[in-house]
C-alpha positions in Angstrom: 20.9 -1.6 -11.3 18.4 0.3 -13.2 16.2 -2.5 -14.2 15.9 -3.5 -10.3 14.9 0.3 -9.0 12.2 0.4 -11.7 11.3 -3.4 -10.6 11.2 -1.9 -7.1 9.3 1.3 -7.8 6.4 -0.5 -9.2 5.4 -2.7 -6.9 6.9 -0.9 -4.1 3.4 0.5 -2.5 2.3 -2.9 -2.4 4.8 -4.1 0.0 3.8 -1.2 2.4 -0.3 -2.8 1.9 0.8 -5.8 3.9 2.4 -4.3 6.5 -0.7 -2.2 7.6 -2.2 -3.1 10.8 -5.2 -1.4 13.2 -7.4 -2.1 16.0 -10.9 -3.0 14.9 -13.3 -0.6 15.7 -16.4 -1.2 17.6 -19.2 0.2 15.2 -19.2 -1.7 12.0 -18.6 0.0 8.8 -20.4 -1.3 5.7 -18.6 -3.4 3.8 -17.8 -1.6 0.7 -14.5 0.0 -1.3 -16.3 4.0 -2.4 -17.5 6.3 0.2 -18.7 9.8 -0.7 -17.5 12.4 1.1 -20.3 15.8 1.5 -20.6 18.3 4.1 -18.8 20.9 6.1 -19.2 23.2 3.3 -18.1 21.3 0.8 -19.6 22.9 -2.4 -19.3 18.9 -4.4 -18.7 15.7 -2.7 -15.7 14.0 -3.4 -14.9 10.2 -3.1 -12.6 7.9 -1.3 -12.3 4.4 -2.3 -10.0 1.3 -1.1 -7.6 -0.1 -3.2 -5.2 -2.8 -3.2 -1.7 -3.0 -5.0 -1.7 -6.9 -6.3 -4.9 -8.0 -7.2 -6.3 -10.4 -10.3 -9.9 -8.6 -10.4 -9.8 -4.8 -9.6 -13.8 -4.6 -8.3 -14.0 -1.7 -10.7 -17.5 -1.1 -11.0 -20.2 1.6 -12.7 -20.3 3.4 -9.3 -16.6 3.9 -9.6 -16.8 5.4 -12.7 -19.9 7.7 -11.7 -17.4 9.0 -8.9 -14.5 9.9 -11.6 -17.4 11.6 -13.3 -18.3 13.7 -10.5 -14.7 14.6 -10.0 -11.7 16.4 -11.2 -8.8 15.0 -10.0 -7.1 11.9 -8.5 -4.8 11.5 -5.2 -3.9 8.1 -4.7 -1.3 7.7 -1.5 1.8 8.7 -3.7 2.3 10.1 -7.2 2.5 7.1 -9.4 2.6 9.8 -12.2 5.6 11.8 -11.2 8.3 11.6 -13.8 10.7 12.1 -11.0 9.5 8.9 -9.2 12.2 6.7 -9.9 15.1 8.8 -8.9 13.5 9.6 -5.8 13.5 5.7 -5.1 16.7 5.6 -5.8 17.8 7.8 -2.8 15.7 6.0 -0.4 15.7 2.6 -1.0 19.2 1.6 0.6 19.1 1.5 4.2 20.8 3.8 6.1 24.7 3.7 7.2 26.4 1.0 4.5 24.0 -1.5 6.6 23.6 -4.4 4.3 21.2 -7.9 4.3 24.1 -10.0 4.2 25.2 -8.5 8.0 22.9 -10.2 10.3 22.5 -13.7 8.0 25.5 -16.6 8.3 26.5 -18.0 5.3 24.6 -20.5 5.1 21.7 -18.0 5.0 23.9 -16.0 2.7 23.2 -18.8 0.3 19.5 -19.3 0.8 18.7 -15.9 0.4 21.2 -15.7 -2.7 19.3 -18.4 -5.0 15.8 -17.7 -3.8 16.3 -14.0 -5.0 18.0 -15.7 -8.2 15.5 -18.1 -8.9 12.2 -16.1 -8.2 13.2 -12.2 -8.6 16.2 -13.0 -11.3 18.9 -11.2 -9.0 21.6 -12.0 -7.1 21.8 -10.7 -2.9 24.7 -8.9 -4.2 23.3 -6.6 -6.3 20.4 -5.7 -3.7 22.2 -6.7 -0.6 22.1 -2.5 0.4 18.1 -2.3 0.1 15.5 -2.1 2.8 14.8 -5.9 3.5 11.3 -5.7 3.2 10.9 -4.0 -0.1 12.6 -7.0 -1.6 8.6 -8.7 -0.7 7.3 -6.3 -3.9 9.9 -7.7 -6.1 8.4 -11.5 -5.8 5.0 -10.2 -4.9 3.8 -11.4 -8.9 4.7 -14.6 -7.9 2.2 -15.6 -5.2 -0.5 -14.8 -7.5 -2.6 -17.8 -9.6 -3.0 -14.9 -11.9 -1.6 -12.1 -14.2 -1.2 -9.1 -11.3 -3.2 -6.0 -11.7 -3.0 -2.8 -9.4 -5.9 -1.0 -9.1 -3.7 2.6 -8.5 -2.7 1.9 -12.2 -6.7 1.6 -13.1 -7.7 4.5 -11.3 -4.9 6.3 -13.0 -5.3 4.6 -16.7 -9.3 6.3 -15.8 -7.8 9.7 -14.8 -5.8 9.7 -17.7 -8.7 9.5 -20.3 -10.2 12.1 -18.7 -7.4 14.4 -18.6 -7.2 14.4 -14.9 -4.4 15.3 -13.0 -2.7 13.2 -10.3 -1.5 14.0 -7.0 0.3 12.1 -4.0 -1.1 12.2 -0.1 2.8 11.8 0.5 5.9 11.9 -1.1 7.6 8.6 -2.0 10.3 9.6 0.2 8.1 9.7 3.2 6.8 6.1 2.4 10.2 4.4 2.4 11.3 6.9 5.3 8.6 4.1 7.3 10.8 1.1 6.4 13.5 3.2 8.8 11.2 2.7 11.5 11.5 -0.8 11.6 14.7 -2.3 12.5 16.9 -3.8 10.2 17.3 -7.3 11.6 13.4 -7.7 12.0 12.9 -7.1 8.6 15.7 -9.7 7.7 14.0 -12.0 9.9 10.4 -11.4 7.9 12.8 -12.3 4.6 14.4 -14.9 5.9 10.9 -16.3 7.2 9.7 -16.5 3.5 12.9 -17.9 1.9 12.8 -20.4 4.3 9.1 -21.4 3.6 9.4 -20.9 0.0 6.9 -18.3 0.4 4.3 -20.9 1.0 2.9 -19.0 4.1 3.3 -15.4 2.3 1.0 -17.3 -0.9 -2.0 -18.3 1.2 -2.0 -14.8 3.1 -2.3 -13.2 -0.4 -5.1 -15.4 -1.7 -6.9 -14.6 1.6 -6.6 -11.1 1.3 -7.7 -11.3 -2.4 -11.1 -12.9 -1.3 -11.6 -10.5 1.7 -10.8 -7.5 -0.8 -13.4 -9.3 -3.5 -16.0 -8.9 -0.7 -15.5 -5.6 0.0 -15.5 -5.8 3.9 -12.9 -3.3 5.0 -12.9 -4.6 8.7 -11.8 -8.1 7.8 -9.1 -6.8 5.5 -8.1 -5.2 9.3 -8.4 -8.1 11.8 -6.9 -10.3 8.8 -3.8 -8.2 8.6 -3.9 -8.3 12.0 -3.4 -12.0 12.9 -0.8 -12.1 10.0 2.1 -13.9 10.9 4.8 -11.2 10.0 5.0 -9.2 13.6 5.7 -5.5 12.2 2.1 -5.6 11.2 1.4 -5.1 15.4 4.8 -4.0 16.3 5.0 -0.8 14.5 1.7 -0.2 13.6 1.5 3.1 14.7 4.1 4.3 12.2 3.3 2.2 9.2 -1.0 3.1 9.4 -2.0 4.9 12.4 0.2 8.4 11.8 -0.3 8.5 7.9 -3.9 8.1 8.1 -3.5 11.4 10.8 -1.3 12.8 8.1 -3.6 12.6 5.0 -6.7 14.1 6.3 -5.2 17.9 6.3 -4.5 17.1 2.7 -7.8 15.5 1.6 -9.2 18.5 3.2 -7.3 21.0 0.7 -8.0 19.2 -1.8 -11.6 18.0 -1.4 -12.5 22.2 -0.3 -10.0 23.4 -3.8 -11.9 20.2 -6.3 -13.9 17.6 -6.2 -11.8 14.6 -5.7 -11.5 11.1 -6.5 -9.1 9.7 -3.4 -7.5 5.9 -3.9 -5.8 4.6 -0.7 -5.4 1.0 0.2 -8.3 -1.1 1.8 -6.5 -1.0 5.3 -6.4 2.4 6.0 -9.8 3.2 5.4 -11.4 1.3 9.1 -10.9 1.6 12.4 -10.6 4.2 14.9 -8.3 6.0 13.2 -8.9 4.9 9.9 -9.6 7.2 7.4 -13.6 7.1 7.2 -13.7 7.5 10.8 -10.8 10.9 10.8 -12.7 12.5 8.7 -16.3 12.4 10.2 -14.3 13.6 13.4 -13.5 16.6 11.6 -17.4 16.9 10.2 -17.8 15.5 7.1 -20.3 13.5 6.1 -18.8 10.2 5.0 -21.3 7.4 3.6 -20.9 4.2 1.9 -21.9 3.9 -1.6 -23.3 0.3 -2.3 
């Protein structure tokens, strides 16, 4: 049981990534991943930058590194650092109430799902049959990938580490699985069931696409691509899975970007739009520019 929480925990964020939808904002953003964040008193600019959990190249460049220089410290969206991170997964993974995945499948279904968690995560349903459906997506994520799977959170932090940084979290891991609550069970069954079913064929070429938006930098696209996905939470319940963490983070990247200069990791989709990150924080009267 052990060995599947710490599968789970590292490639949990991911799963959240493609489940992150917006409306596309009417003025264009530059397509770029690092934006510099100046103003409002702000005594040193800190960064924000897009990232993405599952990635073969992590676009990495000498501006990136400049940032780190001009900074002190690193938040990415949740402590990937905390050494109490995998027993806090542990009390929020299972869904709530003894609900289980094999409850809303037949047994034929029962079956389907069994061997294609055997055969591409090495489990059985049993032994995960209690967890939020659509975490289960993270545990095979490594497999729609043509290459070996790199996160850029763990680059940023491998970076912060050299330079004796520390590391922070926008949120609490517990309030990023408390989303997955948000979302009924039986559609999130339904969004597992739809990959079994398709041998994740579909789920494979909306990863490569992703990868090549991401490789380009253009922040919108990664938006209206999520959003005409085929897996319906990404419109259903966007509001809870993008719109109100986005609302959430910028008192915190406040604190921290007025108490240090700050290097800020969050995924591609939450910096566009609206009420995207880039746009919250110009509301409030920062400066926010695209570094290119």
């Amino acid at each position: 049981m052990n060995q599947i929480i710490i599968k789970v925990t590292q490639f949990v964020i991911a799963a959240t990534l493609f489940l992150f939808s917006c409306v596309i904002n009417a003025q264009k953003l530059d397509n770029t991943l690092l934006w510099k964040i100046s103003g409002k008193g702000l005594e040193k600019p800190s960064y924000l930058y897009g990232t993405m959990h599952a990635v073969c190249e992590t676009n990495i460049d000498d501006d990136v590194l400049k940032a780190f220089e001009e900074t002190n410290q690193l938040y990415l969206e949740v402590d990937m650092d905390d050494p109490n991170l995998q027993m806090a997964m542990m009390s929020g993974i299972q869904m709530k109430n003894g609900t289980t995945i094999s409850s809303f499948l037949n047994e034929d279904e029962v079956k389907l799902v069994d061997g294609f968690l055997q055969n591409n995560v090495g489990v059985s349903l049993k032994m995960v049959d209690s967890f939020k459906p659509s975490l289960l997506s993270s545990m095979y994520l490594p497999k729609l990938l043509d290459c070996p799977m790199k996160a850029v959170d763990m680059e940023l932090m491998n970076i912060s580490k050299e330079q004796n940084e520390e590391i922070f979290g926008l949120e609490t891991i517990q309030d990023q699985l408390n989303v997955f609550d948000k979302i009924p069970y039986d559609v999130q069954v339904k969004e597992l069931l739809k990959s079994v079913k398709s041998g994740l064929a579909k789920d494979r070429e909306e990863i490569q696409k992703m990868l090549s938006i991401y490789k380009s930098e253009n922040i919108e696209k990664m938006l209206s691509n999520s959003k005409e996905a085929e897996n319906k939470m990404l419109a259903d319940y966007e509001e809870d899975l993008l719109l109100k963490r986005n609302r959430n983070w910028i008192p915190v990247i406040e604190k921290a970007a007025k108490e240090n200069p700050t290097f800020f990791g969050v995924g591609a989709a939450h910096l566009a739009g609206e009420e995207g990150v880039i746009k919250l924080l110009r509301k409030q009267g920062y400066t926010v520019e695209p570094i290119q």
